[in-house]
C-alpha positions as CSV (number, residue, x, y, z in Angstrom):
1,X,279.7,57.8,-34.4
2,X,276.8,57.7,-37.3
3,X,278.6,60.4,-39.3
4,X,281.7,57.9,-39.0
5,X,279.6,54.3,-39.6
6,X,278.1,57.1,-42.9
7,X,282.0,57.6,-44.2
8,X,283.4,54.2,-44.2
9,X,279.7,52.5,-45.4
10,X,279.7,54.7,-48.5
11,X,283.7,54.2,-49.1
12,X,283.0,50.5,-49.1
13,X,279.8,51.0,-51.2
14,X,281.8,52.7,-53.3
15,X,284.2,49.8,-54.1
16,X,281.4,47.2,-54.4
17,X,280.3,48.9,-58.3
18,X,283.7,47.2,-59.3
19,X,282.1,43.7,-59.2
20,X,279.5,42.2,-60.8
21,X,276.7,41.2,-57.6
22,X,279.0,42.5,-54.7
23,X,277.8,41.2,-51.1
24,X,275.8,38.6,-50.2
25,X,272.0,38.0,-50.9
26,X,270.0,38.8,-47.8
27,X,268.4,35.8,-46.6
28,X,265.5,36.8,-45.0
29,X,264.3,38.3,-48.9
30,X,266.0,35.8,-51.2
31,X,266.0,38.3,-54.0
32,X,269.1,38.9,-56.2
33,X,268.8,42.1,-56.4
34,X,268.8,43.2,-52.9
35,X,271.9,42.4,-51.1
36,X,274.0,43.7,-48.5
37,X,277.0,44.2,-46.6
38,X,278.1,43.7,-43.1
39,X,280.1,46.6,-41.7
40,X,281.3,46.2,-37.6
41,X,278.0,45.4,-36.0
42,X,275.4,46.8,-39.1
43,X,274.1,44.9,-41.9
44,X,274.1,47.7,-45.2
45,X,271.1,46.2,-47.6
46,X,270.3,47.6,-50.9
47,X,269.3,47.1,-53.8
48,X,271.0,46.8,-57.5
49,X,269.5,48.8,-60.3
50,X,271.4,48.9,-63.5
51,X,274.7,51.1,-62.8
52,X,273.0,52.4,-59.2
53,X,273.4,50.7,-55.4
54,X,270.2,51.9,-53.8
55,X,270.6,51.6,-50.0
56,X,266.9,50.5,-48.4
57,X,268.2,50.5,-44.4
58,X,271.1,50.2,-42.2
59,X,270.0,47.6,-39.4
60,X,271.8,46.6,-36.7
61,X,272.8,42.6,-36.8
62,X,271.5,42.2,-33.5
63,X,268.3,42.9,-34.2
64,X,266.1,39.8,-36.4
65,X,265.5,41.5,-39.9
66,X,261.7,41.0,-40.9
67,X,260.4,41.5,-44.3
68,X,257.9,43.9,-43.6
69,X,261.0,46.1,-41.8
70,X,261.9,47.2,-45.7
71,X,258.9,48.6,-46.7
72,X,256.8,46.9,-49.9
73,X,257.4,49.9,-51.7
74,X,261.3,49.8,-51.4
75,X,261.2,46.0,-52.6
76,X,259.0,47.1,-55.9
C-alpha cells in the first residue's frame, strides 16, 4: 500500500514542475512556498525551491495538521 501511495505521489509530483506554483498553499502555514497536494485520503506538502519540489511530510487528511508537526528546521 505505501510503496503504491510512493508511485502515484511522485508521478503526480512529477507533473506539478510543469506549472508555475502547482497545488494549493497549506493553510495552516500560509507561506507561498510550501504547498501541497491531496492524493486519496493524504495531504503531499512541500516546499518550492527554485527548479526543486522538496517534500516535508505525507499526513493523513484526517488528522488536524499543526505547525510544529513540520519541524522549524524544514520551514527555514
Amino acid at each position: 500500500m505505501r510503496a503504491c501511495l510512493l508511485k502515484k505521489s511522485l508521478i503526480q509530483l512529477r507533473g506539478l514542475n510543469c506549472f508555475l506554483n502547482p497545488g494549493r498553499v497549506v493553510p495552516e502555514i500560509n507561506r507561498k512556498e510550501i504547498r501541497e497536494i491531496i492524493l486519496g485520503n493524504y495531504r503531499i506538502i512541500y516546499r518550492i525551491k527554485k527548479d526543486v519540489l522538496e517534500i516535508l511530510t505525507v499526513y493523513h487528511s484526517a488528522r488536524l495538521l499543526e505547525k510544529e508537526d513540520i519541524s522549524k528546521k524544514r520551514l527555514c
